[in-house]
C-alpha positions as CSV (number, residue, x, y, z in Angstrom):
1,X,-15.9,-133.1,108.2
2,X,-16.2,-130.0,109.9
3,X,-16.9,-127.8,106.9
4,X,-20.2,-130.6,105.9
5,X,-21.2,-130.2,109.7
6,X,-20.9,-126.4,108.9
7,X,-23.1,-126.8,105.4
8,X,-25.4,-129.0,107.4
9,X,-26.3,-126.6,110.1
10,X,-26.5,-124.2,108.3
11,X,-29.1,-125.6,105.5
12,X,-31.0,-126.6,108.8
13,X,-31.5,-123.1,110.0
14,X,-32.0,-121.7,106.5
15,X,-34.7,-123.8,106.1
16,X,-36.2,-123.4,109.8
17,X,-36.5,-119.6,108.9
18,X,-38.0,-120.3,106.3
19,X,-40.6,-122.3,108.1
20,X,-41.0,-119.9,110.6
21,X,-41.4,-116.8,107.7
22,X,-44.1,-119.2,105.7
23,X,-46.0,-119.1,109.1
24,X,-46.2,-115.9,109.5
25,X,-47.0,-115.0,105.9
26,X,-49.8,-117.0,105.7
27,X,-52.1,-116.3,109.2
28,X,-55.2,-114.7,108.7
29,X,-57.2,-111.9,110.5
30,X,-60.4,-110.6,110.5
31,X,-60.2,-106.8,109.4
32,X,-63.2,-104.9,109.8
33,X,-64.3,-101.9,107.8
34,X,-67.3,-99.5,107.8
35,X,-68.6,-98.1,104.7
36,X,-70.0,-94.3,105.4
37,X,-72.2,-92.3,102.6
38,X,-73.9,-95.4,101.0
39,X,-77.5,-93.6,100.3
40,X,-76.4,-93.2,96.8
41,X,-75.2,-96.2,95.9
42,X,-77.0,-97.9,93.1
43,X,-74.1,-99.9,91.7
44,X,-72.4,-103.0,93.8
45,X,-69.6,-105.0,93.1
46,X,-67.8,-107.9,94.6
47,X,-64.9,-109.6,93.2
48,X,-62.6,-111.7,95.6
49,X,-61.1,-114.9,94.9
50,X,-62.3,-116.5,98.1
51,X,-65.8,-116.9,99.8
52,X,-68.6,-114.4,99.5
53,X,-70.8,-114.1,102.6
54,X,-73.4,-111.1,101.5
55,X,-76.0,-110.7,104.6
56,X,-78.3,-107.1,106.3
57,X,-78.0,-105.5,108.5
58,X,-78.0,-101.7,110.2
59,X,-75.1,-100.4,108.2
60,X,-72.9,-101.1,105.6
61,X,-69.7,-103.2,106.8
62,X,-67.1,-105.5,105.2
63,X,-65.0,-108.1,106.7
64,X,-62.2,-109.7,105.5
65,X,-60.2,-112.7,106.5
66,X,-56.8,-113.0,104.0
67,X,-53.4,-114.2,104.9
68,X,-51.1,-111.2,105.6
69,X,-53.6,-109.7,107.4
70,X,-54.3,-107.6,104.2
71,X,-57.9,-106.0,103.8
72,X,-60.5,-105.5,100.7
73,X,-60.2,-102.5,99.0
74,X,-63.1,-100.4,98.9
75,X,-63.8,-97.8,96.3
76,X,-67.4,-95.6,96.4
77,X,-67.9,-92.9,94.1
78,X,-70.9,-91.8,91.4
79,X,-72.9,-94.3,93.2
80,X,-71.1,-97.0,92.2
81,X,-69.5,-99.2,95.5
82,X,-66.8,-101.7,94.6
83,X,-65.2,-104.5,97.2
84,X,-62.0,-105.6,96.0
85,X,-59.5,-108.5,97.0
86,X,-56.0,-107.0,97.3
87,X,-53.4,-108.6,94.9
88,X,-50.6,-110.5,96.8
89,X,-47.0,-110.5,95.4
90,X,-45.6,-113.5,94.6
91,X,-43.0,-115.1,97.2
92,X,-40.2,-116.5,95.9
93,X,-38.4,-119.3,96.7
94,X,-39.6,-122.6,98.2
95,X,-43.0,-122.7,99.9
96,X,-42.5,-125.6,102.8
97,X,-45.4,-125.0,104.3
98,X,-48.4,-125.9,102.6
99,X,-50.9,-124.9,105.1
100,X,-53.3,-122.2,104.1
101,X,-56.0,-120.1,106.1
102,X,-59.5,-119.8,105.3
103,X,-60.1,-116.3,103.5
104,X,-63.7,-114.9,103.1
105,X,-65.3,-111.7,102.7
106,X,-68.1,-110.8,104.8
107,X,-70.4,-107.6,103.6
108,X,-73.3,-106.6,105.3
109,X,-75.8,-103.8,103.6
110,X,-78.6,-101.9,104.8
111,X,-81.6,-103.4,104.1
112,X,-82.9,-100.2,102.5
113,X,-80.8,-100.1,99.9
114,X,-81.5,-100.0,96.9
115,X,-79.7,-101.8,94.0
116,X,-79.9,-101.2,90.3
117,X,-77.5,-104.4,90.1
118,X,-75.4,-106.3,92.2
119,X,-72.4,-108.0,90.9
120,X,-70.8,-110.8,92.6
121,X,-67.4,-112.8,91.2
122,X,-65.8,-115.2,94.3
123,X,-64.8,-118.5,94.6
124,X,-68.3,-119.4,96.8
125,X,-71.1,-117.5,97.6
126,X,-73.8,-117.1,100.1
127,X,-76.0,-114.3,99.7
128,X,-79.0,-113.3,102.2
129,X,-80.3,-110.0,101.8
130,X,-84.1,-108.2,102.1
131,X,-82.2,-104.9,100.3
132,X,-84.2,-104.2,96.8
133,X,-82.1,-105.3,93.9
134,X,-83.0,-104.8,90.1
135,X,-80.4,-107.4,88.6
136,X,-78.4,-109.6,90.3
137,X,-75.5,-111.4,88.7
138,X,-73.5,-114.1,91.2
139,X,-70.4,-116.1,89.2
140,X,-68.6,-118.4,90.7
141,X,-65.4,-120.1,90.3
142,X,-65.0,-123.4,92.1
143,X,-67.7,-123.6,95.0
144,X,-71.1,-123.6,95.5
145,X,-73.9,-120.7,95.6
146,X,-76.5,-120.3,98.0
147,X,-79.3,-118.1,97.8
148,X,-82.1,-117.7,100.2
149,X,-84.6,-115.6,101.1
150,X,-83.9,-112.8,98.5
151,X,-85.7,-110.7,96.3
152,X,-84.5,-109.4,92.6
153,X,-86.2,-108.8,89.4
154,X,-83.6,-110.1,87.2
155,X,-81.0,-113.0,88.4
156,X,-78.2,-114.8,86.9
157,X,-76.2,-117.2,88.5
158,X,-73.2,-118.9,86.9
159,X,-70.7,-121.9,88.8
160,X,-68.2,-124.0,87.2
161,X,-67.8,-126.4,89.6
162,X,-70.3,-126.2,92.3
163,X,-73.9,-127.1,93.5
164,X,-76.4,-123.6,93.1
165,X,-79.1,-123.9,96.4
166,X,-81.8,-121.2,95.9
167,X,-84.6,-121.3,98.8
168,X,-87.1,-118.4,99.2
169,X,-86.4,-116.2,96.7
170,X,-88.5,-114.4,94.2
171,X,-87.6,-113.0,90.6
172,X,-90.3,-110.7,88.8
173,X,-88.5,-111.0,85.2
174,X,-85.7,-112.9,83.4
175,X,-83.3,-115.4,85.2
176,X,-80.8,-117.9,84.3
177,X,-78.9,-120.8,86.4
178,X,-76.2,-122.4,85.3
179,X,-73.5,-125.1,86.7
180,X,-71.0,-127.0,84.3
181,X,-70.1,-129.7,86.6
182,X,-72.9,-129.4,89.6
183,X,-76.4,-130.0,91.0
184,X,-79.2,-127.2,91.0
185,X,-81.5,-127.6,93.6
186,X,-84.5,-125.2,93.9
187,X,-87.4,-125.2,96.7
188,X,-89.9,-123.0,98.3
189,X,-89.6,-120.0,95.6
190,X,-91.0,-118.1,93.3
191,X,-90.7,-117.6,89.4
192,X,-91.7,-115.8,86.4
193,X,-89.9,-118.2,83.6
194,X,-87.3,-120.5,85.3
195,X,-84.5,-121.3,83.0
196,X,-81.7,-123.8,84.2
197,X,-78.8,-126.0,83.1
198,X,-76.2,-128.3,84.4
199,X,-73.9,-129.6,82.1
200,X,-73.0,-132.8,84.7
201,X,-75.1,-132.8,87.4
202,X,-78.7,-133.5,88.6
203,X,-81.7,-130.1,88.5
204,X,-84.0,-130.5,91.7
205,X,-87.3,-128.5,92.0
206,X,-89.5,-128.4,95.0
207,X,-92.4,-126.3,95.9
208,X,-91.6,-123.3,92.3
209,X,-94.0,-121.0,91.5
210,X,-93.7,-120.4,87.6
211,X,-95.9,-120.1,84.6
212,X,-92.8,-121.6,82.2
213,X,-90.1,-124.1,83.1
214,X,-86.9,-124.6,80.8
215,X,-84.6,-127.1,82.1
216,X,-81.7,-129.1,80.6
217,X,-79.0,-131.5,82.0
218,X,-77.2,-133.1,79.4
219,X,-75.9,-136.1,82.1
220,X,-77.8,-136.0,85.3
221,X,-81.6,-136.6,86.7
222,X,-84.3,-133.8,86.5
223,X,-86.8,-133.8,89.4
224,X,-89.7,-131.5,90.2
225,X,-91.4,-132.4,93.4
226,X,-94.1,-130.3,94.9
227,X,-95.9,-131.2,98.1
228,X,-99.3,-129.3,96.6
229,X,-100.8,-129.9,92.7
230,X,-99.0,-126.9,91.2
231,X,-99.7,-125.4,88.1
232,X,-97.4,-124.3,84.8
233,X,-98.2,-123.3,82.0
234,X,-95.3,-124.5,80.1
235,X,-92.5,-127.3,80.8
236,X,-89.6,-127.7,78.2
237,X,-87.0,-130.2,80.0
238,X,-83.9,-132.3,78.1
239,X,-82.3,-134.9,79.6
240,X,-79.8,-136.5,77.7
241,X,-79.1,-139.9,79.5
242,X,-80.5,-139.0,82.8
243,X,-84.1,-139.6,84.3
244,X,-87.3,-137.1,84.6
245,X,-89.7,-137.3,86.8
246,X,-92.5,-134.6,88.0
247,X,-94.6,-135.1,90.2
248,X,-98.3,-133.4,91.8
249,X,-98.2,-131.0,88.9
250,X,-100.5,-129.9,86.5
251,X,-98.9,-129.0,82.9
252,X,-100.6,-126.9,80.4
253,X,-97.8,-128.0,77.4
254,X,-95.3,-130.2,78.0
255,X,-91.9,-130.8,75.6
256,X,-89.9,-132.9,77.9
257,X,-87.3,-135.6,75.8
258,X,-85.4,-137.8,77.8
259,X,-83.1,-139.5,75.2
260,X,-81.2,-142.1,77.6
261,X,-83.7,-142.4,80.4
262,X,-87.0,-142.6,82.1
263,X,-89.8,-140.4,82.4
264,X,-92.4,-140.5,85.1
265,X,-95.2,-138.4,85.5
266,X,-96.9,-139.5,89.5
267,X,-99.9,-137.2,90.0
268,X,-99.3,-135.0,86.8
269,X,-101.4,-134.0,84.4
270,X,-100.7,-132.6,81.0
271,X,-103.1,-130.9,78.4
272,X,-100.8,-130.8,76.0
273,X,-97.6,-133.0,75.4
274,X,-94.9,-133.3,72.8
275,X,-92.9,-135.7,74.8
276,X,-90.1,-138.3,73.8
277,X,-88.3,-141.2,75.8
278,X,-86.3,-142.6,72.6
């Protein structure tokens, strides 16, 4: 009896230190690091597994929140400036505690900067910047994107599984938006040739600027919906067994097939139309 009370206490405290240890692994800090000799840069990069929070400001800073109160690593040489998560070890054992802090990245540039191409890989993102950036790529894994008053002359952004919000922001030359399993919602901006897709959720346009607009959605709505008559040039939209509906627009050519749903045109007028609702 007393050797089980023995066992007994003794799987007790075991697993109390193991509690306490989990704790302890797992807070998160806020680390703070300023990046010096940045004139050159041309080249940015961003890969962290957690939130992306890109912002300006008067110099260029990074701050990370990660369990273990671990920092990004930061490399900067031939112009090219990389932000890095650092790679954890593995614990071993049993992991009792299943609570788990918040970790984002926080880098703010100067906003006279200037970008060849920005690269961004996380698990969300919300980017801010007035810096000048030449291409600007944005992937995320399984949160949303926001982009807002931002500038670029070539963007692509790519999510698996979240919503993309762009507001305010102006491409000069090729983009491309794309969301397997989330909405795209677009207002207040301004295009050359819009091209977006969502695999499985709904496209909303509001208040775009474009002369061409390419949008599919192969099991949600499409909506364009601008609050003055706006004019394209060319509209190309599929809709597989979703609804279409554009409204206060005036369409040069139009290809818009909506295979399993309706198509409404409100104030819209088209010169030119190949359309199909079968």
């Amino acid at each position: 009896m007393l050797k089980k009370t023995i066992q007994l206490i003794t799987g007790i405290t075991i697993a109390s230190c193991l509690i306490i240890c989990l704790n302890s692994k797992v807070n998160a800090d806020t680390k703070k690091q300023t990046v010096k000799n940045t004139d050159k840069v041309q080249h940015l990069i961003i890969d962290a597994p957690t939130k992306v929070i890109l912002k300006t400001g008067s110099e260029f800073q990074v701050q990370s929140k990660f369990p273990n109160l671990k920092k990004t690593t930061i490399t900067n040489q031939n112009g090219k400036l990389k932000v890095s998560y650092p790679h954890q070890k593995h614990l071993w054992g049993i992991q009792i505690n299943s609570k788990q802090p918040k970790s984002v990245v926080t880098v703010t540039i100067p906003s006279n900067l200037k970008l060849t191409d920005l690269k961004i890989k996380s698990k969300a993102a919300d980017v801010q910047t007035d810096a000048a950036i030449k291409k600007l790529l944005i992937a995320s894994h399984s949160g949303d994107v926001k982009l807002t008053k931002t500038n670029s002359k070539n963007l692509t952004i790519k999510s698996e599984s979240g919503d993309i919000n762009i507001d305010q922001v102006k491409v000069e030359n090729d983009n491309h938006l794309s969301s397997e399993s989330g909405d795209v919602k677009i207002s207040n901006s301004q295009f050359n040739s819009m091209q977006a897709n969502s695999e499985s959720g709904d496209i909303f346009i509001s208040n775009l600027i474009a002369k061409t607009l390419r949008l599919n959605s192969d099991s949600g709505n499409v909506k364009i919906n601008n609050q003055k008559a706006t004019k394209y040039n060319q509209v190309i939209i599929n809709s597989d067994s979703g609804d279409v509906e554009i409204k206060n627009s005036k369409i040069n050519k139009s290809k818009i097939d909506t295979a399993g749903g309706d198509l409404d045109l409100p104030k819209t007028k088209i010169n030119h139309s190949e359309n199909s609702t079968e």
